[in-house]
C-alpha atoms as an extended CHARMM CRD file, in Angstrom:
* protein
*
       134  EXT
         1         1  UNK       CA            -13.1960000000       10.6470000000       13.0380000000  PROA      1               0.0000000000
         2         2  UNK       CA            -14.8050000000        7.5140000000       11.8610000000  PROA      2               0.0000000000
         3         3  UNK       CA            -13.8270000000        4.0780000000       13.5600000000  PROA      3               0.0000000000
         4         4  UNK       CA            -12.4430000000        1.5320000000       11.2750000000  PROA      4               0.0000000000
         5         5  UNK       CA            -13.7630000000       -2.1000000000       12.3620000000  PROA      5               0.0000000000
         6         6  UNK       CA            -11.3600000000       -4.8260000000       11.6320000000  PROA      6               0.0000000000
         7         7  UNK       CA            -11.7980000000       -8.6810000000       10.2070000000  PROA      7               0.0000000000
         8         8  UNK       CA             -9.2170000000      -10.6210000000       11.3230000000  PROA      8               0.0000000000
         9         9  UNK       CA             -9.7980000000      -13.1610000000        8.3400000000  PROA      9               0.0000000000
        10        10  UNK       CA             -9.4700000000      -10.4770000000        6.5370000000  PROA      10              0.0000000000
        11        11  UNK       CA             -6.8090000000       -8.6160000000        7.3670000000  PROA      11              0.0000000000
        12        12  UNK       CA             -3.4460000000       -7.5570000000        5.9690000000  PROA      12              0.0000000000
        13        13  UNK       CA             -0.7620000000       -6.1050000000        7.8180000000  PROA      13              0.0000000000
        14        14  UNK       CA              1.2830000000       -3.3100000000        5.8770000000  PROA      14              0.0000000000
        15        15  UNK       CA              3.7630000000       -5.9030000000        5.3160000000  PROA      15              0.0000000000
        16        16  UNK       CA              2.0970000000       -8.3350000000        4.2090000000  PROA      16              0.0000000000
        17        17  UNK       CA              0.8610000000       -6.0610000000        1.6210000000  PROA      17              0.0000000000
        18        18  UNK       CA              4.1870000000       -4.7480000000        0.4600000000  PROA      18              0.0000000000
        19        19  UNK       CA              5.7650000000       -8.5750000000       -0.0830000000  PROA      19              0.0000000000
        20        20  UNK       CA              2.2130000000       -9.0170000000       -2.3760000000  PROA      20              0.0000000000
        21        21  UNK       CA              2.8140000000       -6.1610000000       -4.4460000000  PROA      21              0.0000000000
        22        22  UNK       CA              6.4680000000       -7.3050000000       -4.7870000000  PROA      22              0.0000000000
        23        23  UNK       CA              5.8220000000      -11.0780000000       -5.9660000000  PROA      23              0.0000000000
        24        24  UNK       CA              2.6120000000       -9.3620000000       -8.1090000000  PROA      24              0.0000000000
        25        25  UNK       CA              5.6240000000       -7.3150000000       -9.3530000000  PROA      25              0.0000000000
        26        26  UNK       CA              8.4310000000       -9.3890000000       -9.5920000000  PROA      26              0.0000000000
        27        27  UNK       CA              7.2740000000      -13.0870000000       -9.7550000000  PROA      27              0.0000000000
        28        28  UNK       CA              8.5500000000      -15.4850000000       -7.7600000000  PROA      28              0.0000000000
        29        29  UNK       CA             10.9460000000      -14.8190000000       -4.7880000000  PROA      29              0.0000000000
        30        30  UNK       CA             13.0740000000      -16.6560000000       -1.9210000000  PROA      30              0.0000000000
        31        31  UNK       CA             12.3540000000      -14.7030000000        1.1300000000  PROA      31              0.0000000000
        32        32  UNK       CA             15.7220000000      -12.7260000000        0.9710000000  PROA      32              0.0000000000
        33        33  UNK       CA             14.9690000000      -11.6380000000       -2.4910000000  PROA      33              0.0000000000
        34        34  UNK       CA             11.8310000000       -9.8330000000       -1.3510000000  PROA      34              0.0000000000
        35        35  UNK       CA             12.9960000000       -8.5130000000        1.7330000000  PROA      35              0.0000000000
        36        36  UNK       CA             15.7730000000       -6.4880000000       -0.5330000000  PROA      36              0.0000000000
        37        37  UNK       CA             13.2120000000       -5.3380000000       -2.5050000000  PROA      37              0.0000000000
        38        38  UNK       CA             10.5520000000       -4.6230000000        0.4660000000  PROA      38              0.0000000000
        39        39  UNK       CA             13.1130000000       -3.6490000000        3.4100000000  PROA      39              0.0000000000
        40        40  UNK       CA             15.9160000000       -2.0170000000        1.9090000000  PROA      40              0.0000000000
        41        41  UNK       CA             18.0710000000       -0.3010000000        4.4620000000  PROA      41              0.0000000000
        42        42  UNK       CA             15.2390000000       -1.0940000000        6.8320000000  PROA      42              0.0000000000
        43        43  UNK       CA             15.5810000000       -2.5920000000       10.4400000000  PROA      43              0.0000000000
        44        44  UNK       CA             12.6410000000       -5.3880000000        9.0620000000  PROA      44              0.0000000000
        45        45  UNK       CA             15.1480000000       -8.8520000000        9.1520000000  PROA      45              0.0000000000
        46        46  UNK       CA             14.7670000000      -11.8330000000        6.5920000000  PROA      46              0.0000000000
        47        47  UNK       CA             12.8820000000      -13.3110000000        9.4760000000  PROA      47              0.0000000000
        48        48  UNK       CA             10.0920000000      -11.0770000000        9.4690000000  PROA      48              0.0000000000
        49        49  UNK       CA              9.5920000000      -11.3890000000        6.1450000000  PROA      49              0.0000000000
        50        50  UNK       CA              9.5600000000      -15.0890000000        5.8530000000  PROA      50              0.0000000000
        51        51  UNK       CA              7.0370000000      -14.8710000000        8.5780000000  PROA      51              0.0000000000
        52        52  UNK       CA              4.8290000000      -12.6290000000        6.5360000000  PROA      52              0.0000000000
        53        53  UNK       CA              5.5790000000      -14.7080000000        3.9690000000  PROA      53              0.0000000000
        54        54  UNK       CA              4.7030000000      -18.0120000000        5.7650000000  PROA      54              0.0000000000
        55        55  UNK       CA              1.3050000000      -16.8140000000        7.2140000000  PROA      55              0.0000000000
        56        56  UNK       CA              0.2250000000      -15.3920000000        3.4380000000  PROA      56              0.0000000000
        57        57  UNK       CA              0.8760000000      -18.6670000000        2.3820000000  PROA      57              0.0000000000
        58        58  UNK       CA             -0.9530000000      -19.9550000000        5.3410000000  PROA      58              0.0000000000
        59        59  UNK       CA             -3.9640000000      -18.0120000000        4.2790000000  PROA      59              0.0000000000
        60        60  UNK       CA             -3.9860000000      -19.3820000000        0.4150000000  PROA      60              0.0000000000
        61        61  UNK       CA             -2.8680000000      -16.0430000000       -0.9980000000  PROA      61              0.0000000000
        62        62  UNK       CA              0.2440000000      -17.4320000000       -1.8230000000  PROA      62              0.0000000000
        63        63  UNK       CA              2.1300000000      -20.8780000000       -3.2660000000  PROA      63              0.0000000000
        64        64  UNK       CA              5.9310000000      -22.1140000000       -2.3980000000  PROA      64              0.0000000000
        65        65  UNK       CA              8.1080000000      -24.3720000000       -4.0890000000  PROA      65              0.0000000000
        66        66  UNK       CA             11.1380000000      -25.9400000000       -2.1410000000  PROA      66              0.0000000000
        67        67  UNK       CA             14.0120000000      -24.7540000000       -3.9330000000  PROA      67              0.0000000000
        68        68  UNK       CA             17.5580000000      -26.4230000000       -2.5080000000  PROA      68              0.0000000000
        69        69  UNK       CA             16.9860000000      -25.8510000000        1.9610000000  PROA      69              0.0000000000
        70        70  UNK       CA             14.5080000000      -22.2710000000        1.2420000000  PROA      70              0.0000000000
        71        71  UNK       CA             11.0000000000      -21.9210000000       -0.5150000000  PROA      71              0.0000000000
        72        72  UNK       CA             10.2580000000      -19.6080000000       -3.3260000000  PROA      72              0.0000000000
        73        73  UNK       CA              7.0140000000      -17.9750000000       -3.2210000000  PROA      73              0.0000000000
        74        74  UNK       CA              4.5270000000      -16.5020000000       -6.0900000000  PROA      74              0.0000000000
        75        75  UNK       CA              1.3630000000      -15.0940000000       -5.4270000000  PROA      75              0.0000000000
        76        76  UNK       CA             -1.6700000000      -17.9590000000       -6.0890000000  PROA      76              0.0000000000
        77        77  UNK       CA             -4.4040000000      -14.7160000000       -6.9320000000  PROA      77              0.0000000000
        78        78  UNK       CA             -4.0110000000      -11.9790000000       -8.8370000000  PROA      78              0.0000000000
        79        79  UNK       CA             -4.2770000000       -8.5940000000       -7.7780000000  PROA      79              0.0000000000
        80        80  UNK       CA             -7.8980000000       -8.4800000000       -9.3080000000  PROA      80              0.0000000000
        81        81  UNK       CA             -8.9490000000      -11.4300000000       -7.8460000000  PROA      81              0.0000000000
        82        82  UNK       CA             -7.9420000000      -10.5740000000       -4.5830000000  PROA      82              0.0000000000
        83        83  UNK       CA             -9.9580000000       -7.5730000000       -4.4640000000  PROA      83              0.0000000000
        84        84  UNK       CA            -12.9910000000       -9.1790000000       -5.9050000000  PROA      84              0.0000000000
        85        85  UNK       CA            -12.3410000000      -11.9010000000       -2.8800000000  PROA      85              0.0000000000
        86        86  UNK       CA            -12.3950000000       -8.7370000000       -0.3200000000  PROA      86              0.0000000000
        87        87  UNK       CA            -15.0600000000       -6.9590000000       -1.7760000000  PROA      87              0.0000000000
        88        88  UNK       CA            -17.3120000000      -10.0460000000       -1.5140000000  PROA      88              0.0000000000
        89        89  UNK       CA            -16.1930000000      -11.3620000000        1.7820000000  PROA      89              0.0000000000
        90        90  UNK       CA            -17.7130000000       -7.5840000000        3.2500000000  PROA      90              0.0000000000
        91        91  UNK       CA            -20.4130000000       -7.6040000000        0.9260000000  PROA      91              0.0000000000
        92        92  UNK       CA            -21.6170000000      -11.2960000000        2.1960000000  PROA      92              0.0000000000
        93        93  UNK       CA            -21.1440000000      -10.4340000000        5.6630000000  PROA      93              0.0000000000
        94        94  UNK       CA            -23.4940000000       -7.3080000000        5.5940000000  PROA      94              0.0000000000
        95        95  UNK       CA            -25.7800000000       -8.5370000000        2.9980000000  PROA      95              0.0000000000
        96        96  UNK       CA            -29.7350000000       -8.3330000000        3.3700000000  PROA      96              0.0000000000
        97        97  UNK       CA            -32.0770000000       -8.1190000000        0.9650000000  PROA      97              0.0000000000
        98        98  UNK       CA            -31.9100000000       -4.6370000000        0.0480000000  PROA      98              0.0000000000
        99        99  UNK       CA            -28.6350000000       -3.5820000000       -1.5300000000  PROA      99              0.0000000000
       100       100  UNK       CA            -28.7580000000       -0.4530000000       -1.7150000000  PROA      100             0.0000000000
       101       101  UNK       CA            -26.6320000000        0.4380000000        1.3120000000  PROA      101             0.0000000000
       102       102  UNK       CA            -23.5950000000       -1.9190000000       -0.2030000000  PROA      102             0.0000000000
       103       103  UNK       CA            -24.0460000000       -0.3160000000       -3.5870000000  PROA      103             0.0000000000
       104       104  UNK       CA            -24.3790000000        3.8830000000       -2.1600000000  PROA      104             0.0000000000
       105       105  UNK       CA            -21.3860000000        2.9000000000       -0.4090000000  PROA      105             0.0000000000
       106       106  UNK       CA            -18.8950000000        1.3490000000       -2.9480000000  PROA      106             0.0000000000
       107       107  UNK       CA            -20.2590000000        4.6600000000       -5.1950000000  PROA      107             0.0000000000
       108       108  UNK       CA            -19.1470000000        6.6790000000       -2.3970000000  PROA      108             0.0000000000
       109       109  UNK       CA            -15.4950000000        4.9330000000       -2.4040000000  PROA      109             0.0000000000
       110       110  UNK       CA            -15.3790000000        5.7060000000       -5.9070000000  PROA      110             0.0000000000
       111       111  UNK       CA            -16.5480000000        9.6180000000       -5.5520000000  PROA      111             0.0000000000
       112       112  UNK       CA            -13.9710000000        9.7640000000       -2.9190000000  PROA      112             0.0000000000
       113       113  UNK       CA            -11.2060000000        9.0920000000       -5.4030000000  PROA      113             0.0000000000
       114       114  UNK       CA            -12.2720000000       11.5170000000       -8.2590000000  PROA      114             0.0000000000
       115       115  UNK       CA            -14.7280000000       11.8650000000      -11.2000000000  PROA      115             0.0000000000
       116       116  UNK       CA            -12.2280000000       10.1910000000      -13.3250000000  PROA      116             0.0000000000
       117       117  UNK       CA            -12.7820000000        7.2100000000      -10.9950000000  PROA      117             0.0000000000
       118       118  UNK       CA            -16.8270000000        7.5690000000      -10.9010000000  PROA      118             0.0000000000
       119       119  UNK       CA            -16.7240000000        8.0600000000      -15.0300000000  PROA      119             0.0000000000
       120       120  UNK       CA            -14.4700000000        4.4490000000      -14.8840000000  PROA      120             0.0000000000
       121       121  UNK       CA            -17.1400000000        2.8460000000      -12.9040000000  PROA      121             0.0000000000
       122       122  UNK       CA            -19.7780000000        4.1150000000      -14.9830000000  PROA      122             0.0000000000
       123       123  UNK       CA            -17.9460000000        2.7840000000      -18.3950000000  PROA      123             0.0000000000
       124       124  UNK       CA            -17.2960000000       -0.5410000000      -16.3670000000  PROA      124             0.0000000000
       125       125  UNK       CA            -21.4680000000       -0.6870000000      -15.8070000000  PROA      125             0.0000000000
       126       126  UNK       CA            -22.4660000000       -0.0620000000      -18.9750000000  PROA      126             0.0000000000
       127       127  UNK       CA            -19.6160000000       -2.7120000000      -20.4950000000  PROA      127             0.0000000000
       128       128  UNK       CA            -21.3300000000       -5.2140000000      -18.3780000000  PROA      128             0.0000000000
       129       129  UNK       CA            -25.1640000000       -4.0060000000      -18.8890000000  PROA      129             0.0000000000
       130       130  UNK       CA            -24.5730000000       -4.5870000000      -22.9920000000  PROA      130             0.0000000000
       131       131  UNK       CA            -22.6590000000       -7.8630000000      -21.9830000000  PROA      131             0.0000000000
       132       132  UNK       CA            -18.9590000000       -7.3460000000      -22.2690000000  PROA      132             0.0000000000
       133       133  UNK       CA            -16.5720000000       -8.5950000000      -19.4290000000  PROA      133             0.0000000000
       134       134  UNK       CA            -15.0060000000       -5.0020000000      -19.1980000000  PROA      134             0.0000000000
């Protein structure tokens, strides 16, 4: 079994993740709004969601407005951007001048998930190599 290393800074807990995917989902939200949708029936309390919500905020991934005495959240980056943001953050922190490592590995990430996921990549390549965006 493989260890997994960790990056604080870049690090999301599970629900963290799951109030993302709701506001990417949804749109905006007060914090009891996304805990029905993310903790429904669940012992997880308003609280601990406006906490996760608070420290996403904290780290720029989200914006609030003050609506009456709550906030309402939306996500401030896309789902796309995000990963492009995570992707590079690893990528700059294990950088040298040879690539190849960073490049056999995201190829292996895609292999992992199918060929329909390595014949996506390859289609995304060429776009770029004849100068589309996708």
């Amino acid at each position: 079994m493989s260890k997994m290393l960790r990056f604080p800074e870049l690090a999301l807990g599970s629900l963290e993740q799951d109030v993302l995917e709701v506001l990417w989902r949804e749109g905006p939200l007060a914090p009891k709004a996304v805990h029905q949708q993310v903790a429904p029936g669940s012992r997880i309390t308003v609280n601990t969601v406006s906490s996760a919500l608070k420290r996403l905020y904290e780290k720029g991934l989200l914006s609030r407005e003050k609506v009456s005495h709550s906030y309402v959240y939306a996500a401030a980056v896309a789902r796309g951007e995000l990963q492009r943001q995570l992707i590079g953050a690893i990528a700059s922190r294990f950088s040298d001048e040879d690539s190849s490592g960073l490049l056999a590995a995201f190829v292996d990430v895609a292999q992992a998930e199918g060929e329909e996921t390595l014949r996506a990549l390859e289609a995304l390549i060429a776009a770029r190599l004849s100068g589309g965006d996708e």
